[in-house]
Each structure stands twice: as C-alpha cells, then as structure tokens.
N, C-alpha and C positions, 0 to 999 in steps of 0.2 A: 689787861692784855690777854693775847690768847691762852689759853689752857690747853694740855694735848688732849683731849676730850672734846672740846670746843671747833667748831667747824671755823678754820679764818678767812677772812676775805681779806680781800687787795682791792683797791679801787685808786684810779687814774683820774682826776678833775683838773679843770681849770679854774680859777677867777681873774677877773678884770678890773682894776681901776679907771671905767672912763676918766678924764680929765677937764677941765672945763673952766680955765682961770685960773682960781684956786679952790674950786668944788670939784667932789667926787662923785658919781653917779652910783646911789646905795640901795640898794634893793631891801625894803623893808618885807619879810617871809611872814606873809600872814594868810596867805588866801590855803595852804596844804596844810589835811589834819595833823597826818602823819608825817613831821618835815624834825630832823633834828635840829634845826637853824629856826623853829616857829619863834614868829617875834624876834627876832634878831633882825640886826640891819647888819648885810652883807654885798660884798660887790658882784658882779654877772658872772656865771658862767656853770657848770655844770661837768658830769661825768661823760671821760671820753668814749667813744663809741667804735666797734671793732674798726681797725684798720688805719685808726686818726691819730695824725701826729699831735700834741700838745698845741703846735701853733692851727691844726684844721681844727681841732675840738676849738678854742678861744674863739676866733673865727666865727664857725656856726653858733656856738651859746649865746652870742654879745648880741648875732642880730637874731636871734629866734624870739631873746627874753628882752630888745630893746627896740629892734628895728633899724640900728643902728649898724655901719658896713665898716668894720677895720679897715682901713688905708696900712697902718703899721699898727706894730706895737712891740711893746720892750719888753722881756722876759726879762723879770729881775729877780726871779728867787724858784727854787723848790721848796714849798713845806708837807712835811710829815707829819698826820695828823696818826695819831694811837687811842684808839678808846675803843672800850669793850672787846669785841674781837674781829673790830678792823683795823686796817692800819690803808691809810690815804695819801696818797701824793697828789699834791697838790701843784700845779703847777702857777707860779701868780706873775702877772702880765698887767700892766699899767698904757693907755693910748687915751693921748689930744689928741691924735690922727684918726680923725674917721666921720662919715657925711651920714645923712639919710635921715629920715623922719622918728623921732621916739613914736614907741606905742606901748598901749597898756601891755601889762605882762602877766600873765596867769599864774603865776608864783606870787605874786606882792606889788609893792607898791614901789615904783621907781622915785626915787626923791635927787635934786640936785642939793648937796650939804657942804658949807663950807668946810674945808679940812681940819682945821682948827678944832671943829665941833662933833667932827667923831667920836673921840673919846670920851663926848657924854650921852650918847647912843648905848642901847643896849647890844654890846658885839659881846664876841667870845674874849676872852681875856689876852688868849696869844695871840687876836689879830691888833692887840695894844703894839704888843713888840715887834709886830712887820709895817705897822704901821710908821713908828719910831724908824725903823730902817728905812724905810722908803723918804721919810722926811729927812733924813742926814743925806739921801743921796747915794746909797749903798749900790754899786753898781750891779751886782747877784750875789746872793747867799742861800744855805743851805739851814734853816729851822727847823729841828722835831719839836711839835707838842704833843705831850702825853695828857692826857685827859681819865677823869675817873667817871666812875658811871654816874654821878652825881654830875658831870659838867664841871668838874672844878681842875682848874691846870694845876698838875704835879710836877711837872718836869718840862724845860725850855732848855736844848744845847741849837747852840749857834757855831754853825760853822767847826761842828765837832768839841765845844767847849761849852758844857755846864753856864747855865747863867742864874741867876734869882730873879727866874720869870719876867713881868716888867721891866723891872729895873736895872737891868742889859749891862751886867758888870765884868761884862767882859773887857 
C-alpha cells in the first residue's frame, strides 16, 4: 500500500465481459513488455480518459481493443484493486448486446472461452471471486482486492465484509 514517502496514484478503468452463449470474450495480454496483466487472460477494456464517464470509457475500450460497438451493457460491480502504490477502480460491465466485426487487437489475443473454463486460465486470483459473482447473478457489488507486490491476494471485502478470498464466506 502506499507509504507517506511514496508518491500514490488513482486510476479509473473499465473491463467488459462480452457474452456470446455461454462464452466470454478474454483477452490473452501477451503482445505489451511492460503490462502488469502479461500473460494473463482478462476481459476488454482499459483506463478512463479525462472527461469519460465509466459507461464512455467501456464504450471506446470494447471497440478500440475488439471492433466491436456496445448496443447496451450491465454495470454489475466496482472493484478496488490495491497494489503497491496504486489503488484502481475498476469499473466491470458484462454485454450480449453488441454488433460489428472482431479485429486483431494490439494488446493480445482475443479468445472466445467457454465460462465454465475460466477458472483454468491463468487470471488474477480475485477475478476467481467476481467471476463466482457474476455466475450467481449478483446484480452489483462492491470488491476491494489487495494485492502484494509479489501478485498474491491478501485481502478480498465484499460489499464491505471481510471474506477468505475465493471462497466467498460471506
């Protein structure tokens, strides 16, 4: 976390779960040296830009990095990412709704995965537990993960309540 020494940032993103049956559109981050997500599969979208509401950032990310034009899409959660000396909000937004062509994307490799098969992907540990949400149907919630500089999750509160990471004991 931050140090008073330490200079801290803020930073505003989105991600997107396209939807597609029962596949997800995952973005495998492999083509950026420098990417804290290298090798990792994650869903679209990116840090919001002066001026942009959470729903214009999602919007521009989804077809910059897919080609792809939201029609709708659900906001179903904020999460709070903590590591080192940022702290991120995350805004996460899930759409079957939306037309236009896929294209390659200079981030990685876009993969259509069935949902089921996420979890044996290499993600970050606390998109296990919004994943798990978005599967029950959670209609929005609010997640902080705390992350160490090693990349290992310390700390998951849901909805203001403490949980044992994964395993969502709340």
């Amino acid at each position: 976390m931050c140090e008073q020494m330490q200079k801290c940032q803020i930073i505003n993103t989105t991600l997107c779960y396209l939807i597609k049956g029962e596949q997800y559109l995952m973005l495998h981050r492999t083509k950026k040296e420098r990417d804290i997500n290298k090798d990792k599969w994650i869903g679209v979208g990116g840090k919001a830009e002066a001026g942009e509401s959470p729903e214009d950032c999602v919007i521009r990310e989804v077809a910059e990095e897919t080609g792809y034009r939201l029609r709708s899409a659900d906001f179903r959660g904020i999460v709070t990412f903590v590591y080192q000396n940022i702290t991120e909000y995350m805004y996460l937004f899930t759409s079957a709704d939306f037309d236009g062509t896929e294209r390659v994307c200079d981030e990685g490799d876009l993969v259509w995965i069935p949902q089921r098969e996420v979890y044996d992907l290499p993600i970050w540990e606390g998109d296990k537990i919004f994943f798990r949400l978005l599967e029950e149907g959670r209609p929005f919630f609010s997640l902080k993960l705390v992350y160490d500089a090693d990349g290992a999750l310390v700390q998951a509160v849901l909805d203001g309540k403490q949980t044992g990471y994964g395993g969502m004991d709340d």
